[in-house]
Legacy VTK file of the C-alpha trace (Angstrom):
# vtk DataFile Version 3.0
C-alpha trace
ASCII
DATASET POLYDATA
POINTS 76 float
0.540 -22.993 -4.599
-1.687 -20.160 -5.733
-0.472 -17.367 -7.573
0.241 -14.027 -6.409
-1.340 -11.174 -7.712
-0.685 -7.298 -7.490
-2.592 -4.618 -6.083
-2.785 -0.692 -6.228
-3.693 1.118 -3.417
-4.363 4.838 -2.766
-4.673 5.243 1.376
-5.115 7.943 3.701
-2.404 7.775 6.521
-3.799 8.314 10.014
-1.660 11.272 9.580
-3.644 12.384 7.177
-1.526 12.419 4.330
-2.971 10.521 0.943
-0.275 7.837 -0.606
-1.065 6.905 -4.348
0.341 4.053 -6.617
1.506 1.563 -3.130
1.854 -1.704 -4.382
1.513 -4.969 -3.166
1.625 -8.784 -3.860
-0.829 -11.174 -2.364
-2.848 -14.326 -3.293
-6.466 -12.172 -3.191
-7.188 -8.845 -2.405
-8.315 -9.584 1.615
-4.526 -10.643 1.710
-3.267 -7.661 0.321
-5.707 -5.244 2.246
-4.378 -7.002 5.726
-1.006 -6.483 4.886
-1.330 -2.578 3.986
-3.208 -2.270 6.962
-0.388 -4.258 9.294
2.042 -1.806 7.661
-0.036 1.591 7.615
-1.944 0.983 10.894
-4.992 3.324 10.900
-5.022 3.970 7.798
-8.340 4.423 5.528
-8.335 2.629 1.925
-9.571 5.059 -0.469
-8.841 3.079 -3.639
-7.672 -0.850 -4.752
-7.472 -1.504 -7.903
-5.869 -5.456 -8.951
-2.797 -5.129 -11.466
-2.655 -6.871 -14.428
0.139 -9.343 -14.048
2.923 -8.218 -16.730
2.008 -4.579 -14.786
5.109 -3.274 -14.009
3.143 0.612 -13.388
5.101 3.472 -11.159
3.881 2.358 -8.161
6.087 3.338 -4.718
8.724 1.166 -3.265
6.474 0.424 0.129
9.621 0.385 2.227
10.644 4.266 0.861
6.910 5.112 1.973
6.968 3.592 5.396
9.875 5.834 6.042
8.871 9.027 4.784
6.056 8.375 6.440
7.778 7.783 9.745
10.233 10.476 9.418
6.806 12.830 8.949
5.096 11.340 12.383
8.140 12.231 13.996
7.897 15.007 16.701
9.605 18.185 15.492
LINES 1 77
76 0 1 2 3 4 5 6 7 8 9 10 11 12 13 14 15 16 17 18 19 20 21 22 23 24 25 26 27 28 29 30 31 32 33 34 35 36 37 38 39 40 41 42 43 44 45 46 47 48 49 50 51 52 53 54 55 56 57 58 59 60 61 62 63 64 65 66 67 68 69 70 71 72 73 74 75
């Protein structure tokens, strides 16, 4: 089993709205790009960066960004 690695994103919702320090695991960084872009549909990738592996950073929790990110496509 290969080993997972971490990745850094900075992304442009379709929104608009730029999201730094999102963090994800995946076994290669086509992995981790697919899965950003099943969770951020739309979105543009300004920035990936791979995270050294004792890299504990201040990324975001991705679930806390998917919804403030919802609650700000909401309709007001």
């Amino acid at each position: 089993m290969a080993d997972m690695m971490k990745f850094g994103f900075r992304i442009r919702t379709r929104g608009g709205m730029v999201v730094e320090n999102l963090m994800v695991q995946a076994r290669d960084r086509d992995g981790a790009e697919t899965r950003i872009r099943q969770i951020y549909q739309h979105c543009e990738i300004l920035d990936c960066s791979t995270l050294a592996p004792d890299s504990r950073g201040d990324g975001v929790d991705l679930e806390s960004m998917i919804s403030l990110i919802s609650r700000q496509e909401e309709p007001r």
